[in-house]
C-alpha positions in Angstrom: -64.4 -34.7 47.9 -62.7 -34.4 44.5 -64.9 -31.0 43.9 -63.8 -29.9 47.5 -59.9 -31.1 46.5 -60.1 -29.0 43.3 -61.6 -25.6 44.7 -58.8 -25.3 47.4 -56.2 -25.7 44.9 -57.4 -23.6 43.1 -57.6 -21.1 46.3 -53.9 -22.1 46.5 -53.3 -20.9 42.7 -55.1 -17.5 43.3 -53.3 -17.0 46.6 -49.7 -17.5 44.9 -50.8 -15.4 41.8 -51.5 -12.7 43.9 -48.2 -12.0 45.0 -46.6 -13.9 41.9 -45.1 -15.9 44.2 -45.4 -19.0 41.5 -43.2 -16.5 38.9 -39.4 -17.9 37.7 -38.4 -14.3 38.2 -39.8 -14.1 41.7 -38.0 -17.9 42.8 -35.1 -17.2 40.7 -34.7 -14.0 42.1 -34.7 -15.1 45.6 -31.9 -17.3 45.0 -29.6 -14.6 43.6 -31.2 -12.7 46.7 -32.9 -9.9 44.8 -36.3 -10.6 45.3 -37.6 -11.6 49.1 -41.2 -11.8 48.4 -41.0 -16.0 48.8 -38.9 -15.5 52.2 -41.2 -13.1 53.6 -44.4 -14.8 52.5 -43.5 -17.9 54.1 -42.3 -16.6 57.4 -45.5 -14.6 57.9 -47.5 -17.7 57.0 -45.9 -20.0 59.5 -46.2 -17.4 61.9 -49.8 -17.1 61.5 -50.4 -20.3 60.6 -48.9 -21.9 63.7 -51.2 -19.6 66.0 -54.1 -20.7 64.0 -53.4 -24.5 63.7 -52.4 -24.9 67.1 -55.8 -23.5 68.1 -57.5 -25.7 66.2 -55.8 -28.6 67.0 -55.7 -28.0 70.4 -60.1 -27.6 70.2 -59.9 -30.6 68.7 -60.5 -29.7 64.8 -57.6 -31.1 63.2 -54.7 -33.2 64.3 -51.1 -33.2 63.6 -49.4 -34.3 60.4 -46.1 -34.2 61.8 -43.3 -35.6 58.6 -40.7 -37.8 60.3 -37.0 -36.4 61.2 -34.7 -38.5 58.6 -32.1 -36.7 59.0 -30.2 -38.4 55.4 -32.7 -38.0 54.0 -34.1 -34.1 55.7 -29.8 -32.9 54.9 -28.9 -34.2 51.8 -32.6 -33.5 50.1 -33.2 -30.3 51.3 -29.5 -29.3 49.8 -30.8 -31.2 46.3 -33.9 -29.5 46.6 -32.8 -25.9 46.8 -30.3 -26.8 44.3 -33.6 -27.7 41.3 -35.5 -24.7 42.9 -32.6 -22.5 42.2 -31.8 -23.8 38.6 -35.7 -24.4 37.6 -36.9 -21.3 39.3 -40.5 -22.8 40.1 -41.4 -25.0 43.5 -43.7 -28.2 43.0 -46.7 -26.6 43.6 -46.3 -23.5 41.6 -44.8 -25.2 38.3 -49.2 -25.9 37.5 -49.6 -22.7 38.3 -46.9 -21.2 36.0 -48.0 -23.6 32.9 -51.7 -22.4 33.5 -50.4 -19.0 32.7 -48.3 -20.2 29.8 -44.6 -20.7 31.0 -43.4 -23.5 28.6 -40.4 -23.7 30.8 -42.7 -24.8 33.6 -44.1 -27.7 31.0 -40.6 -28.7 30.8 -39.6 -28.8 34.8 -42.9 -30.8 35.3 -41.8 -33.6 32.4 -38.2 -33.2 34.3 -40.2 -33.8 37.8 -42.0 -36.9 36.3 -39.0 -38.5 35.2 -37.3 -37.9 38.7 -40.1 -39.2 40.2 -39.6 -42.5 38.5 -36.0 -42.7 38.9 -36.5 -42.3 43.0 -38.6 -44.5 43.0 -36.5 -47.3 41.1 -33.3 -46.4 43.4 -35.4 -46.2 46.3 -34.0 -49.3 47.8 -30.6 -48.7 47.3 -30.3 -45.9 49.0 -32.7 -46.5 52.3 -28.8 -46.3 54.3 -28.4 -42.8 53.0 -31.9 -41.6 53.8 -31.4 -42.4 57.4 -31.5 -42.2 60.6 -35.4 -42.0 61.7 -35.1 -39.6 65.0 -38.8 -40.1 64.9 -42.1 -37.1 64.4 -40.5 -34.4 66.6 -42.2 -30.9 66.9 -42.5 -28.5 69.4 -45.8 -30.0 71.3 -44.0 -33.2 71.4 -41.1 -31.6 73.0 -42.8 -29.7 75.3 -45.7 -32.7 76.2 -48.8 -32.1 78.6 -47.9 -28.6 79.3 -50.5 -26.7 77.5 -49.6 -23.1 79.0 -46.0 -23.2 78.4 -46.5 -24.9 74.7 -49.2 -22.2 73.5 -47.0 -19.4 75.2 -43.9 -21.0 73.3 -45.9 -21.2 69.9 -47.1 -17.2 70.5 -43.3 -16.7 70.9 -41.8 -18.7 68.1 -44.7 -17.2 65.5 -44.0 -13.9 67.1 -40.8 -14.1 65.7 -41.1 -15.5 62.2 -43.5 -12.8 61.8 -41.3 -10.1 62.9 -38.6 -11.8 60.7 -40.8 -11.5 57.6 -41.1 -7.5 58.4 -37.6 -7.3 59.3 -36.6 -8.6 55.8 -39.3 -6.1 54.4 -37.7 -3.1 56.2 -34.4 -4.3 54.8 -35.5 -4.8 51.2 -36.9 -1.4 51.4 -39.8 -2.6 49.2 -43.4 -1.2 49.6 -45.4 -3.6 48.0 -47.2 -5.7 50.6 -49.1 -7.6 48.0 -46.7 -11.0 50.1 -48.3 -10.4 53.2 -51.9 -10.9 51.9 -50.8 -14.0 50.0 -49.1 -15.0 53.8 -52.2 -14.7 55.8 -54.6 -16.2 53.1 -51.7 -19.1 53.7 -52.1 -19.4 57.4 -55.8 -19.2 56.7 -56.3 -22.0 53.7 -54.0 -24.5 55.2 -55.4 -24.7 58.6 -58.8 -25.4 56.9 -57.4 -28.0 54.7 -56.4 -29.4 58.1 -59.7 -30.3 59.2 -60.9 -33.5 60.1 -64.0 -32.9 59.0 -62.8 -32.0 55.6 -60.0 -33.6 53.7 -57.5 -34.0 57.6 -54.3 -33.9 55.9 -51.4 -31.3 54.7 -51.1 -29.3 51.7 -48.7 -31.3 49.1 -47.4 -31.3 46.0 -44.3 -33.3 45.3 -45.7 -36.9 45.9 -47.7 -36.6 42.5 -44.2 -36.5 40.5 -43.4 -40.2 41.2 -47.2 -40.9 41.7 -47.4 -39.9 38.0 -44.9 -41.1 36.6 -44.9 -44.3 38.0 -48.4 -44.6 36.9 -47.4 -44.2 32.9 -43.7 -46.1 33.8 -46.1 -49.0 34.6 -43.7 -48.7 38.0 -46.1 -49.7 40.1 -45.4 -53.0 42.1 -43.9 -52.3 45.0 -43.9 -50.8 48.4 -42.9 -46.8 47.6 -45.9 -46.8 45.1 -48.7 -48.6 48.1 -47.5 -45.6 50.1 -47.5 -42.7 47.8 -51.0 -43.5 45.5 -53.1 -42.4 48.0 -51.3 -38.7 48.8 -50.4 -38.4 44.7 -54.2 -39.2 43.9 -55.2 -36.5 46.1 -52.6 -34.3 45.0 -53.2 -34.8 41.1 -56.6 -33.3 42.3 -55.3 -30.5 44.3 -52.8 -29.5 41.5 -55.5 -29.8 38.8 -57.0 -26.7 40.4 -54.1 -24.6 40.4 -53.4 -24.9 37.2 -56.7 -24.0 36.3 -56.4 -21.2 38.3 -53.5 -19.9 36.6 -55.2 -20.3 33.4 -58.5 -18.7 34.1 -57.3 -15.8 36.3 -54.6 -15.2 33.5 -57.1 -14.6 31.3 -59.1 -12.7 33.0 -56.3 -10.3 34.1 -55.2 -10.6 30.0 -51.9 -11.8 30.7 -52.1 -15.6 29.2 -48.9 -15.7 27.3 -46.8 -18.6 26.3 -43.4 -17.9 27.5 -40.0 -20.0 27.5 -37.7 -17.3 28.6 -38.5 -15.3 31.5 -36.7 -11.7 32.3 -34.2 -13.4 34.6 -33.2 -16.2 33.0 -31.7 -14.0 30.0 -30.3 -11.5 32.0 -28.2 -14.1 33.6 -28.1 -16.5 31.2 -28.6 -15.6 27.7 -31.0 -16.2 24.7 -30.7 -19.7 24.4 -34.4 -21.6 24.1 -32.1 -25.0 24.2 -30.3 -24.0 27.2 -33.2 -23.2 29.1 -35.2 -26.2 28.3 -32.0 -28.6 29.0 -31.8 -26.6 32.5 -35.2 -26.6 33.4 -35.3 -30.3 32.9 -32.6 -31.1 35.0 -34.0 -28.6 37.6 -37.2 -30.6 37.4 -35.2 -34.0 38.0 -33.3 -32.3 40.9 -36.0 -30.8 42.6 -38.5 -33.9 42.6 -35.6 -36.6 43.7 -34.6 -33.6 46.9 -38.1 -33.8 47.7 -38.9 -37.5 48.0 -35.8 -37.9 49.4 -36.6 -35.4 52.3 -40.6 -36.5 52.2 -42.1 -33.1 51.3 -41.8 -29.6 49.2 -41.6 -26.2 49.6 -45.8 -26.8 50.8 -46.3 -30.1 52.2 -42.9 -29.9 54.5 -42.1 -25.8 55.2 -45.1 -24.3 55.1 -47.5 -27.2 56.7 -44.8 -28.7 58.4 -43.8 -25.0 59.7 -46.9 -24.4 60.7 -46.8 -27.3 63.1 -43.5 -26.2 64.0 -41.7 -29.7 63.2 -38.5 -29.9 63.8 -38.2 -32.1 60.4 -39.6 -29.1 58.8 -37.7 -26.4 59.9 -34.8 -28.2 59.5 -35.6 -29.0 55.8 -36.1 -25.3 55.3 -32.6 -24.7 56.5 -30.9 -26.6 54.3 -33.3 -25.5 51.6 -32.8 -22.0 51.7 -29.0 -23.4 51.5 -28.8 -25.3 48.4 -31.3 -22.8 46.9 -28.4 -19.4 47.8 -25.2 -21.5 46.9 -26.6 -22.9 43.8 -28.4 -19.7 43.0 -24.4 -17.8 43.7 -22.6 -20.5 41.2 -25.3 -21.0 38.7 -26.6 -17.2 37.9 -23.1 -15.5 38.3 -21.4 -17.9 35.6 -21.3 -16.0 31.8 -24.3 -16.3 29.3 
């Protein structure tokens, strides 16, 4: 299993490469809204990726993984969450990625995320009234119940239209590089699989192995939040192991391995400053792993997995994501280096 664990991260790594999806000046660009390739990517992928999943669900492959609707906690941590995307410019699963191909900055959001992780978990219980209400694990086949021809007609129509969404935004972009759609299909192709009962049954994550992590070296260990998390973070520590390796071996065989602090963006935007960037990035980190646990998932384990099951949980997050991402992404790049 931990062989099987690391080869489809790994697969994940590649994918992202591909389209340097995992870049800061591809994230970071997407929050100033210059760069759509992380937008269209993950509306082609949950269109696909619903068709496919449902299918396999429905032939009894796989089974749901549907993440609960807190609404607190769904809000106020996909706001937070966007907010460390924007200012970081990396996503959970892509900041392994990012270091495997030498972004220092990526070193320092993951530190950043470790630390966030611990700090969640020690405020946990202070601020369960916050996270709430639970409206329960709502998603469309729930809605829709028994009724297998109008659910797999519904799930044709709502794929339909994230798909023709992703084009749309293409056409608008006027960009011709359709490297993002291969990197969405592969998407809707590797997550299903990952899906399988018969393999590991369970989502694509990333986030849990913050606080998983760091509560392991914190020594943060006795209570609840950690008996609920070490099992996902163990399997994610796994998963993530393999995309950073596949940054680093596929960056060196394409000969691009460098060690890099400051990317294009970040001093266009914001200047020369090594310090600033590794303050920022830190605090990015922080944000971005406390927004997640908060909301119970990342950029993977919640909008793309949870997309593709179309939860309402999900899309909701992604909503609010997308949010925080733009407005911090507006007040954040536009200030004066």
């Amino acid at each position: 299993m931990i062989a099987l664990l690391f080869i489809f991260g790994f697969l994940f790594g590649a994918i992202l490469q591909y389209a340097k999806l995992n870049k800061y000046n591809t994230i970071s660009g997407l929050a100033i809204l210059e760069n759509f390739a992380v937008a269209k990517t993950i509306a082609v992928a949950i269109g696909f990726g619903a068709i496919l999943l449902s299918i396999e669900i429905g032939l009894g492959f796989a089974t749901y993984h549907v993440k609960p609707f807190i609404l607190g906690g769904i809000v106020f941590g996909g706001l937070i969450f966007g907010s460390g995307m924007a200012i970081l410019g990396y996503c959970p699963g892509t900041l392994p990625i990012s270091l495997g191909e030498g972004s220092l900055d990526a070193l320092i959001g993951i530190l950043g995320g470790i630390v966030g992780g611990i700090v969640y978990t020690i405020i946990l219980p202070s601020i369960h009234g916050v996270l709430g209400p639970d409206l329960g694990n709502i998603s469309l086949k729930s809605l829709v119940g028994d009724n297998a021809v109008l659910f797999y007609l519904l799930v044709f129509v709502v794929a339909s239209a994230f798909i023709g969404i992703s084009f749309w935004i293409h056409k608008e972009e006027k960009a011709k590089d359709l490297k993002w759609l291969v990197s969405g299909i592969a998407l809707a192709i590797l997550t299903p699989i990952v899906f399988l009962t018969a393999l590991t049954n369970r989502v694509i994550g990333a986030s849990t192995f913050y606080p998983y992590i760091g509560d392991l070296i914190s020594g943060t260990t006795g209570n609840s939040y950690f008996d609920k998390i070490k099992e996902p973070g163990h399997w994610e520590m796994i998963f993530l192991a393999g995309a950073f390796f596949s940054g680093l071996i596929l960056s060196l065989i394409r000969k691009d391995f460098k060690f890099v602090l400051l990317h294009d963006n970040w001093k266009k935007h914001k200047g020369n400053s090594a310090y600033g960037r590794i303050i920022w990035a830190f605090i990015g980190g922080f944000i971005l792993i406390i927004g997640a646990r908060m909301a119970g998932g990342c950029t993977s384990g919640h909008i793309i997995s949870g997309g593709m099951q179309l939860a309402v949980s999900s899309l909701t997050f992604a909503i609010f994501v997308f949010a925080g991402l733009l407005i911090t992404g507006r007040l954040f790049y536009q200030s004066s280096k």
